[in-house]
C-alpha positions as YAML, in Angstrom:
chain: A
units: angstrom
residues:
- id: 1
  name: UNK
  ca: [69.88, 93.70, 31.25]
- id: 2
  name: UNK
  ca: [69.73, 92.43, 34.27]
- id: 3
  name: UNK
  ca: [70.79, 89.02, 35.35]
- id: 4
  name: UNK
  ca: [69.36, 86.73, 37.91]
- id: 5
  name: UNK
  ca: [71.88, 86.00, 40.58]
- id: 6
  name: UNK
  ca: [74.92, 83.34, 39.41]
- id: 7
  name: UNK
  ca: [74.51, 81.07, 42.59]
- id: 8
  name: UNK
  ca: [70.52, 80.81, 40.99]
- id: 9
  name: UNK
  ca: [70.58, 78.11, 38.76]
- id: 10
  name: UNK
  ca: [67.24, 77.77, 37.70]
- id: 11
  name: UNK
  ca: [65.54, 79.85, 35.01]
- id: 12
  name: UNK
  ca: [61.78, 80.77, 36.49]
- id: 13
  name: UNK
  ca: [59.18, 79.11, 35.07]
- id: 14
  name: UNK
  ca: [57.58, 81.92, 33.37]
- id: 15
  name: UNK
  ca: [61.16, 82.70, 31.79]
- id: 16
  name: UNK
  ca: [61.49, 79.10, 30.91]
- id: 17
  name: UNK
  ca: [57.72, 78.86, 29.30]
- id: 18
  name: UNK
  ca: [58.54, 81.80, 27.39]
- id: 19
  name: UNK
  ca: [61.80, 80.38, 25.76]
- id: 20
  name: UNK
  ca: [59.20, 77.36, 24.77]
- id: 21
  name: UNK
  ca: [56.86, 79.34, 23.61]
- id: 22
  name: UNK
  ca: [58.90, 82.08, 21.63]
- id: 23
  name: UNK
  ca: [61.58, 81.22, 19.34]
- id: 24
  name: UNK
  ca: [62.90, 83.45, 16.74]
- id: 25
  name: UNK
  ca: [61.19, 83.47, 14.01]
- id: 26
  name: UNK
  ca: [57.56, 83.43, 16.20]
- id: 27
  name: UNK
  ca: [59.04, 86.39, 17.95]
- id: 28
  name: UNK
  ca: [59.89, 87.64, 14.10]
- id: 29
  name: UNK
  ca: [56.44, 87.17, 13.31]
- id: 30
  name: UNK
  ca: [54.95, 89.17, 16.52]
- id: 31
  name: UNK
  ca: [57.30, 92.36, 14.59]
- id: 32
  name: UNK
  ca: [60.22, 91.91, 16.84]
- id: 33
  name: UNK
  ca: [63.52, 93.10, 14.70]
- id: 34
  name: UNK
  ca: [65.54, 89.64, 14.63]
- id: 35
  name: UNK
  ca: [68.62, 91.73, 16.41]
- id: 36
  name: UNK
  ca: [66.20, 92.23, 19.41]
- id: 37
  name: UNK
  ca: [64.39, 89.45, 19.24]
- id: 38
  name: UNK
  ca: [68.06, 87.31, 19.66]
- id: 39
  name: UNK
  ca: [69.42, 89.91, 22.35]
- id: 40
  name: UNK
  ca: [65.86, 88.68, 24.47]
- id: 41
  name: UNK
  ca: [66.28, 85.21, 23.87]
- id: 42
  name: UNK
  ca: [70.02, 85.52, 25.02]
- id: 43
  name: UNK
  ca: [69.11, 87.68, 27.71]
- id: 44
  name: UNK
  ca: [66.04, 85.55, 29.28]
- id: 45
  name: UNK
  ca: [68.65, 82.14, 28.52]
- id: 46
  name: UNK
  ca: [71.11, 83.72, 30.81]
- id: 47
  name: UNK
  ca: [68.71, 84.12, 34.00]
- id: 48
  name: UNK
  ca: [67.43, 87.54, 33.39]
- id: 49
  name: UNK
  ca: [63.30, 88.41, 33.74]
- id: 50
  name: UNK
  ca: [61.47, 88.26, 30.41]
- id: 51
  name: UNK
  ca: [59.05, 91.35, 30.91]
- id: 52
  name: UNK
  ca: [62.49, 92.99, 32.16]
- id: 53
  name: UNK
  ca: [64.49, 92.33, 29.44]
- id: 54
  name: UNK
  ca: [61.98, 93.20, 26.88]
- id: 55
  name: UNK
  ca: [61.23, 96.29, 28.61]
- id: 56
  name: UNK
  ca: [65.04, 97.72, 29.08]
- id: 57
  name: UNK
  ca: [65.32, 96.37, 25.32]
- id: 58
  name: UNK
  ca: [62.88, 99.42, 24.55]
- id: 59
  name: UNK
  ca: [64.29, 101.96, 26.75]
- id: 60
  name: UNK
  ca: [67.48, 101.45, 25.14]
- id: 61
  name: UNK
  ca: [65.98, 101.89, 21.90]
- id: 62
  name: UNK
  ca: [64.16, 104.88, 23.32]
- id: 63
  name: UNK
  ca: [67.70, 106.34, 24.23]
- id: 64
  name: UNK
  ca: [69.40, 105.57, 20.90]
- id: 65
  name: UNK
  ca: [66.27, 107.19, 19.00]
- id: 66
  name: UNK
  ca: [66.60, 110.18, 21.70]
- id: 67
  name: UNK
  ca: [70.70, 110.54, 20.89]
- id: 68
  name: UNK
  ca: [69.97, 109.94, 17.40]
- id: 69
  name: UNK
  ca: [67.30, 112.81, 16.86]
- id: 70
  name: UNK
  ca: [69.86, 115.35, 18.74]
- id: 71
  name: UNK
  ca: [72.99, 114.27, 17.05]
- id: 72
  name: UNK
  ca: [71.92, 113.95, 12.99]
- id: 73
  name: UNK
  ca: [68.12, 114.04, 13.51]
- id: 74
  name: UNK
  ca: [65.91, 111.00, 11.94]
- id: 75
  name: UNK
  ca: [64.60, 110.85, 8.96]
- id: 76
  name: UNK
  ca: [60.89, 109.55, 8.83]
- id: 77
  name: UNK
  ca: [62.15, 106.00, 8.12]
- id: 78
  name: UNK
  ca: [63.70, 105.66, 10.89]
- id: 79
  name: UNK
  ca: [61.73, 107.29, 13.11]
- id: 80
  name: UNK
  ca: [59.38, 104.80, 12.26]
- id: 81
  name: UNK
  ca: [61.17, 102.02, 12.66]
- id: 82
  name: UNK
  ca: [62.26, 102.89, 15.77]
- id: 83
  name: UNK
  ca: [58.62, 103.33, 17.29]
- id: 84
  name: UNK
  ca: [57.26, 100.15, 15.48]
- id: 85
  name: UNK
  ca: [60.10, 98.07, 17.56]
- id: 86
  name: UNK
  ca: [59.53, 100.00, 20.51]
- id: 87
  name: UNK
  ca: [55.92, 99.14, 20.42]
- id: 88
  name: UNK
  ca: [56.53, 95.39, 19.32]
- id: 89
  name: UNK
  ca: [59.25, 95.09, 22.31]
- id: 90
  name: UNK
  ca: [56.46, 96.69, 25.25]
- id: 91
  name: UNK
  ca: [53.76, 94.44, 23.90]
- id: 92
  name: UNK
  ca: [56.35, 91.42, 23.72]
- id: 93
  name: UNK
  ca: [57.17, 92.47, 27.56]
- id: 94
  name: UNK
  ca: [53.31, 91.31, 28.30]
- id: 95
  name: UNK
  ca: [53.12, 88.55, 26.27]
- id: 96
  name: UNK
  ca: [53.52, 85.78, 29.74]
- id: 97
  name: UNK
  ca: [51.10, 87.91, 31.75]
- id: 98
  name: UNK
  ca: [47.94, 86.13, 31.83]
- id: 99
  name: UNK
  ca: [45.92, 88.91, 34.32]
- id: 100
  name: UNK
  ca: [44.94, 92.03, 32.68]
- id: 101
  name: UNK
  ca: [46.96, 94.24, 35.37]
- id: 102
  name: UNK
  ca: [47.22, 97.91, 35.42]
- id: 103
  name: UNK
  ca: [50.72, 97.44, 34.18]
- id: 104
  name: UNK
  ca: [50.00, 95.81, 31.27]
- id: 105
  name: UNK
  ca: [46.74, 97.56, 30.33]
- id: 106
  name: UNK
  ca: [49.16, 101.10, 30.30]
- id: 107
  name: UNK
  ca: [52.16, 98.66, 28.67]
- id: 108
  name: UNK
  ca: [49.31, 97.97, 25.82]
- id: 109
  name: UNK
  ca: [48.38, 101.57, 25.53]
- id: 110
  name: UNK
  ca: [52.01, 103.03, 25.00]
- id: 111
  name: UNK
  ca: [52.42, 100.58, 22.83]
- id: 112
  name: UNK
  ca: [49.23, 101.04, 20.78]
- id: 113
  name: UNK
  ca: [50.58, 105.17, 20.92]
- id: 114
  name: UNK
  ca: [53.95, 104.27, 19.16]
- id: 115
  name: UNK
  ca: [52.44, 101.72, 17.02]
- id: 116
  name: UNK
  ca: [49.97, 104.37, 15.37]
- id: 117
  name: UNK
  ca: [52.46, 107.09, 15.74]
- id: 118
  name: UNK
  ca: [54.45, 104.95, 13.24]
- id: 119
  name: UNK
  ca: [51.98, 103.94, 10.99]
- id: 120
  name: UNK
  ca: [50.72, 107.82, 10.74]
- id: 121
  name: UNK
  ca: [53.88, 108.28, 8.48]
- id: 122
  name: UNK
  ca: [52.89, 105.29, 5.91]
- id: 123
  name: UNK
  ca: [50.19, 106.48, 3.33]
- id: 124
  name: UNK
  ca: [49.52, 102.77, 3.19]
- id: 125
  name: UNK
  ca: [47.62, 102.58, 6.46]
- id: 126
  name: UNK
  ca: [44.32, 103.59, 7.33]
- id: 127
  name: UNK
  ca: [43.05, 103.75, 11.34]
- id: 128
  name: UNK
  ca: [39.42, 102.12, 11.47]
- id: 129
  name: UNK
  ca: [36.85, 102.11, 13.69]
- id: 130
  name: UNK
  ca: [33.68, 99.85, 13.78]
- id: 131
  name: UNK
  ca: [30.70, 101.03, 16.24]
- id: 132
  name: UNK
  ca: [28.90, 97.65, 17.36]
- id: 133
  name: UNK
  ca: [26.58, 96.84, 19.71]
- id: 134
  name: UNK
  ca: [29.56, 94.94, 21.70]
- id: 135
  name: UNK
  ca: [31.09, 98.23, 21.62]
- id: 136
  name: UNK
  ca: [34.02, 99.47, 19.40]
- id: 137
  name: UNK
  ca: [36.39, 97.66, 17.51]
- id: 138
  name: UNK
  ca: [39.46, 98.84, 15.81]
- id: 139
  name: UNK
  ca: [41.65, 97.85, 12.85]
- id: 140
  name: UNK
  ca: [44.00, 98.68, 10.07]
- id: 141
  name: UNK
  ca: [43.77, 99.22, 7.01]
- id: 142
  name: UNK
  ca: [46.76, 98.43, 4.88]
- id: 143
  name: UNK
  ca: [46.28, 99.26, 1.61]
- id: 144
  name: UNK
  ca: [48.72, 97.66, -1.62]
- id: 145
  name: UNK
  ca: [50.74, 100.35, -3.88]
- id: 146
  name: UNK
  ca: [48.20, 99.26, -6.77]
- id: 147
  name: UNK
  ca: [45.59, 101.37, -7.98]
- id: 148
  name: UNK
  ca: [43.13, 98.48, -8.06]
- id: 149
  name: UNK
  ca: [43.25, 95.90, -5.15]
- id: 150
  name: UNK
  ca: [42.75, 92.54, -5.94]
- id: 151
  name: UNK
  ca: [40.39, 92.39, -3.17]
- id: 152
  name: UNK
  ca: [40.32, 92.64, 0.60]
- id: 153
  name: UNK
  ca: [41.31, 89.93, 3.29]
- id: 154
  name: UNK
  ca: [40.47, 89.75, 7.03]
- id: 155
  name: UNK
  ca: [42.84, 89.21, 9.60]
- id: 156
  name: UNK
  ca: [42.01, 89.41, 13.48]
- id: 157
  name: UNK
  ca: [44.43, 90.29, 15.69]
- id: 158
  name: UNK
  ca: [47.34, 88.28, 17.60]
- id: 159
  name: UNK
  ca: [47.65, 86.28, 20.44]
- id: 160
  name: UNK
  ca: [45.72, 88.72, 22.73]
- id: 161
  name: UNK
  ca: [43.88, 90.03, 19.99]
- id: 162
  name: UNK
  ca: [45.65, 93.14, 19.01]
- id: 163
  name: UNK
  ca: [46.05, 94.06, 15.19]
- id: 164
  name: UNK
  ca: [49.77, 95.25, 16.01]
- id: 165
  name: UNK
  ca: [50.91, 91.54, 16.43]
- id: 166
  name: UNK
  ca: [50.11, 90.98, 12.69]
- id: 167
  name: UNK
  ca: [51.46, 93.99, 11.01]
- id: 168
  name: UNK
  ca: [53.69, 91.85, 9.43]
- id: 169
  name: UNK
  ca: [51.36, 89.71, 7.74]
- id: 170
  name: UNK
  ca: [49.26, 92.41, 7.01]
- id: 171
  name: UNK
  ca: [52.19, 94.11, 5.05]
- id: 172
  name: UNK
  ca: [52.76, 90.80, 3.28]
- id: 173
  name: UNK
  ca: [48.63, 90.59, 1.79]
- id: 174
  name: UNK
  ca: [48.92, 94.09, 0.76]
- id: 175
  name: UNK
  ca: [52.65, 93.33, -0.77]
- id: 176
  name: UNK
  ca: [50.53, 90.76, -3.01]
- id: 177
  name: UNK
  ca: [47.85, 93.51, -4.10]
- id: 178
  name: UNK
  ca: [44.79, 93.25, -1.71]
- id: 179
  name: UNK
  ca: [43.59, 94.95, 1.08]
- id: 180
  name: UNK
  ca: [44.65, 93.73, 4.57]
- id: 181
  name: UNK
  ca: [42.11, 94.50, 7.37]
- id: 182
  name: UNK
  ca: [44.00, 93.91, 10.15]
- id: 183
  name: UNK
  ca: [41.19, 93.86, 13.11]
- id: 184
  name: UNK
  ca: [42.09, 93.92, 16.93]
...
């Protein structure tokens, strides 16, 4: 990761709201692994970009996934895990953009791609769509190993609305036996 310049001794302000903002267990709770989620805050603490480090974070995950496949191939598992932290590190990478650039709308759709990608493999989710008169909305279902749910709870989306930011929580209702609807 690249480092800002050692004669620069001031983080930039984004970089410096960001460490405010995300600590580890927030960044835990956005479905950052803890291992990346301390390599970003170490990274961004020593000068370097956030959307930078967060980004070359998931290339180098992209790499090891790559090397991994060729060497010993991956077994679903991890093959899933490595595109649900891919996907939580690119939408992490956006988090301190405020303007809906064309960077970060095609950030949010690669990482929407890897996200369901992943979550094709687990029989426990469902893709959703709801047709409105606002237009389409999507969510995730996450359904409990039960036969019979308990029941079914709503949760809408993260910080800029997206369902993927609460996966974990999501996981966590179903772990207790109901239904999470997860909606972006």
């Amino acid at each position: 990761i690249n480092r800002k310049n050692d004669t620069d001794p001031v983080i930039g302000s984004l970089e410096a709201a960001a460490l405010r903002q995300f600590g580890l267990l927030r960044l835990m709770a956005y479905g950052i692994e803890p291992g990346d989620a301390t390599r970003l805050l170490e990274a961004v603490a020593d000068g370097a970009p956030w959307e930078e480090s967060a980004l070359e974070l998931e290339v180098q995950l992209y790499r090891r996934q790559e090397e991994t496949a060729l060497s010993q191939g991956l077994s679903p598992a991890a093959e899933q895990e490595y595109l649900t932290r891919r996907s939580a590190l690119l939408r992490i990478s956006q988090a301190m953009e405020v303007l809906n650039t064309e960077t970060r709308i095609r950030t949010y759709l690669e990482a929407a791609a890897l996200f369901s990608r992943a979550k094709a493999m687990d029989k426990r989710y469902r893709s959703r769509t709801i047709e409105s008169s606002e237009g389409t909305l999507h969510a995730w279902e996450i359904w409990p190993t039960e036969e019979i749910p308990r029941g079914v709870v709503l949760v809408l989306g993260g910080v800029d609305g997206w369902s993927m930011d609460w996966d974990g929580l999501g996981q966590q209702i179903a772990h207790e036996g109901y239904i999470a609807v997860v909606l972006d």
